[in-house]
Every structure is written in structure tokens, then in C-alpha cells.
C-alpha positions in Angstrom: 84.1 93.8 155.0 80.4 91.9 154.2 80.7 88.6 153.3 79.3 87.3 150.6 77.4 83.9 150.8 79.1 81.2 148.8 75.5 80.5 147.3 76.0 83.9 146.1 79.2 83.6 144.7 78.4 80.2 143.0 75.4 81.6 141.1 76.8 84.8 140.6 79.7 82.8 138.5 76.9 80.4 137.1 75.3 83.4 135.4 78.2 85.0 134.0 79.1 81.1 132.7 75.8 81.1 131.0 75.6 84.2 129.8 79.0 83.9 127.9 77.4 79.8 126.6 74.6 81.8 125.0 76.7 84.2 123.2 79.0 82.4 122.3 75.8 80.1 120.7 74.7 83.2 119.3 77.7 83.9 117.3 78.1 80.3 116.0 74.3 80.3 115.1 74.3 84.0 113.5 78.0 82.7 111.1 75.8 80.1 110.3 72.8 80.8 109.0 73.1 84.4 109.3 71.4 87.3 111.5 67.7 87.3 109.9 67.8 83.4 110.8 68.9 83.5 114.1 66.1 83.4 115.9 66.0 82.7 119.9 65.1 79.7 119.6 67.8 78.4 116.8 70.3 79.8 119.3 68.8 78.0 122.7 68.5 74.5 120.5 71.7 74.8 119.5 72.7 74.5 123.5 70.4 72.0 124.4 68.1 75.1 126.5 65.2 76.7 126.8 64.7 80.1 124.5 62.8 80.8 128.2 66.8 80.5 129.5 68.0 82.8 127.3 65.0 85.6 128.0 66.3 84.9 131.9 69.4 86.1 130.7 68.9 89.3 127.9 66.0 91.3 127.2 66.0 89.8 124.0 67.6 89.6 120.7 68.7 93.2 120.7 70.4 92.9 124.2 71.9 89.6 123.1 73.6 91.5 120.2 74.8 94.0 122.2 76.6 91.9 124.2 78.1 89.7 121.1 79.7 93.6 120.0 80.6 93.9 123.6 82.3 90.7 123.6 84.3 90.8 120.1 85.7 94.1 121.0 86.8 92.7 124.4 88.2 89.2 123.2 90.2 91.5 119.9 91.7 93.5 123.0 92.7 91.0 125.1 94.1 88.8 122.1 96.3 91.9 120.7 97.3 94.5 123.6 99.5 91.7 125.1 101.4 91.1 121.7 102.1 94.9 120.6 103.0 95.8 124.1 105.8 92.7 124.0 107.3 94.8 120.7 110.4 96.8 121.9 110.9 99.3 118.5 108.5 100.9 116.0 109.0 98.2 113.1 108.3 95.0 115.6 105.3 96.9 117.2 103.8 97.9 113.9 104.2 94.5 112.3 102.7 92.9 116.1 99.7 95.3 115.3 98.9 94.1 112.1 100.0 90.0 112.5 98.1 89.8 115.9 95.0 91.4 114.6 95.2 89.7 111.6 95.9 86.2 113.6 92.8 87.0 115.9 90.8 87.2 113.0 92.1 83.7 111.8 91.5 82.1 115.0 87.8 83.5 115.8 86.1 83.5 112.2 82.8 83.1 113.1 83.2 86.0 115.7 84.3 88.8 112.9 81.5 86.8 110.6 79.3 87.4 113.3 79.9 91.2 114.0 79.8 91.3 109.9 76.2 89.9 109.9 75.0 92.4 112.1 75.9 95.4 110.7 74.8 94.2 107.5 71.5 92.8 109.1 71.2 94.4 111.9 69.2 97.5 112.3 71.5 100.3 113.9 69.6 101.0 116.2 67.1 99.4 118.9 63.4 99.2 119.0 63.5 101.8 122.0 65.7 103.9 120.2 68.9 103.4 121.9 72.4 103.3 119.9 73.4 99.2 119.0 77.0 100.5 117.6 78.0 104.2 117.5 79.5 105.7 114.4 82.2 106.9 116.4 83.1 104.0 118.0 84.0 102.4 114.7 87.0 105.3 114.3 87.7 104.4 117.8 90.5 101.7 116.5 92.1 104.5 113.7 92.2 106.9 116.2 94.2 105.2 119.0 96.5 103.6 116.1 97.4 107.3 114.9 98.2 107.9 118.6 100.7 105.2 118.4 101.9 105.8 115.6 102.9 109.7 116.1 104.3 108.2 119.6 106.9 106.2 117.8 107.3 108.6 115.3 108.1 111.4 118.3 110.5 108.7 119.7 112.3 108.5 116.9 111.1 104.6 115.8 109.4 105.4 112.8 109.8 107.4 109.8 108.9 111.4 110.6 107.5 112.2 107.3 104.5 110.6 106.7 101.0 111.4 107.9 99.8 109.1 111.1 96.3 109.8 110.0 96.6 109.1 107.0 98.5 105.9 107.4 96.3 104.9 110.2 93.3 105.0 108.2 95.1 103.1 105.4 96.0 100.2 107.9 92.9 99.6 109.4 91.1 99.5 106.1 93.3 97.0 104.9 92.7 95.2 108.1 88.4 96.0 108.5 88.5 94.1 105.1 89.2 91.0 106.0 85.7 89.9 107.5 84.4 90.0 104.4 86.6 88.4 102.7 85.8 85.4 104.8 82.4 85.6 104.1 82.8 85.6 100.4 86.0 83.3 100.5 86.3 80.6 103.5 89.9 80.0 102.3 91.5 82.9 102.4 95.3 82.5 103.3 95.0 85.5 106.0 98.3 84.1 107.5 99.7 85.2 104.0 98.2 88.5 103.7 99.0 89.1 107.3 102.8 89.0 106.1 102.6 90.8 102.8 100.7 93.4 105.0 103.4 93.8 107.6 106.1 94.1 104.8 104.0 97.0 103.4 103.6 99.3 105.5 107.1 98.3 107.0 107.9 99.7 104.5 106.0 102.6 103.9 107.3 103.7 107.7 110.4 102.6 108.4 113.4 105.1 108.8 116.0 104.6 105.9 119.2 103.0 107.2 
């Protein structure tokens, strides 16, 4: 096994800590004053760096908004696979779904703000022609939730009758709309909405008993 140099390791580790300072800066800065305004520079000010630091780091603004995407998606993972997979039955892991992505939301803001301003802003794709976000990989979250829910509805867990596509689809829009509702209303009781949600579609899949 080759060793690796602890100067290695210790930059190595620097980088990936700067990297994540930048776009984390970048988000803040692009819920702020939104994407057209966040320039390089407003981002590296509002870090006390260089906009030369951040160019060390991405090939520029398009890379650096790759890797906010990159991020947000990762983070939302993180934050909700935990949660649903601690759900023992259909009902609990249905209502973890929709409270824990809901509660993500609450607790990063600027992030879905963020991800909001770009694709409102943001040109789809990059200069050199490459994709920023696929079309597909928007259905990606319907698709794997449809999955689940025909799981628990082959276990037994959930109501048999209803369509998973359908009901998929149906969740996640009343989920995907939440961003903008932040946007247009910085109070909105998501906490509230996240329960009125749950009790929905609770209802509109849980087995009669």
C-alpha cells in the first residue's frame, strides 16, 4: 500500500474544505440577491477571498453551479434516506417521506431558494454545450418514490388500489412547490403544511381497518 504524504492529505482536505466555503457562499449570495447578481466577485467578498480563489477552485460560474445542484441533491439525501429508512410500516414511512423532505426544506431555505434561482435564471445549459440539469433527472425523485410505493403496496402496507404513478407524481408536486413558496412568502408555516400533507395522502393510501 503507497503512502500518502500527510502534506498531501492536509491539502487534499484543505481543498475539499474550501471548495464546500465557496459554495456554500454561493448559495447564500445567489438567495440573496438572486442568480443574475451573483457575480464571482459578490460571492468571494462575501468570504473575505479573492474571486482569483474561487477560479483556483471552478472553472467558473457555470462549474460553480453545477456543484451547488450537486450539493443540494446530496445534502436532501443524506437529510431524508436516514429518516424513511427508520419507518417500520407503509403509513410511518410515507408520512417520514413527506415530513423529512418537507423539514429539509425548512432547515436549508436558501439552499431550495438557491436551486430555484437557477433554474429560473440559469441557462440550461453551459457555454460549451454540456447539460447543467437533465430533464430526466428532475423525474428521477417521482420515479424512485413510485418504486416505493408499489414495494409497500406488494407488502401489503398500503392500500392496493391506487395508482403509484399517479400518486407519486401527485406527492412530489405538492412537495416541488414549496421553494417557491418561500420565495414569494418567507413565512410560510411549512411545519404546518408538512402535517396537513402527511394526513392527505395518509389518507388517500392507507388500507381501511
Amino acid at each position: 500500500m503507497v503512502a500518502v504524504e500527510p502534506e498531501v492529505e492536509r491539502r487534499t482536505f484543505t481543498e475539499i474544505a474550501r471548495r464546500h466555503q465557496i459554495v456554500l457562499a454561493a448559495i447564500d449570495t445567489i438567495a440573496e440577491v438572486g442568480f443574475a447578481q451573483a457575480s464571482l466577485a459578490r460571492i468571494a467578498a462575501r468570504i473575505g477571498i479573492s474571486k482569483g480563489v474561487i477560479s483556483y477552485h471552478f472553472a467558473g460560474k457555470e462549474d460553480l453551479i453545477r456543484q451547488i445542484v450537486v450539493d443540494v441533491v446530496e445534502a436532501d439525501r443524506a437529510y431524508i434516506v436516514p429518516r424513511v429508512l427508520a419507518a417500520s410500516t407503509g403509513p410511518a414511512v410515507l408520512r417520514a417521506y413527506i415530513e423529512s423532505n418537507l423539514a429539509f426544506m425548512r432547515e436549508h431555505r436558501n439552499y431550495l431558494v438557491a436551486v430555484v434561482e437557477i433554474l429560473r435564471n440559469g441557462r440550461i445549459t453551459t457555454p460549451d454545450g454540456r447539460r447543467r440539469i437533465d430533464g430526466q433527472e428532475l423525474d428521477v425523485a417521482a420515479h424512485l418514490l413510485q418504486e416505493q410505493l408499489a414495494r409497500l403496496q406488494g407488502a401489503g402496507q398500503l392500500r392496493r388500489d391506487f395508482d403509484p404513478g399517479v400518486m407519486a407524481v401527485a406527492i412530489r408536486a405538492a412537495i416541488d412547490v414549496v421553494p417557491h413558496r418561500l420565495i414569494g412568502d418567507p413565512h410560510f408555516d411549512i411545519e404546518h403544511y408538512a402535517s396537513e400533507l402527511a394526513a392527505i395522502f395518509d389518507l388517500a393510501t392507507r388500507e381501511a381497518g
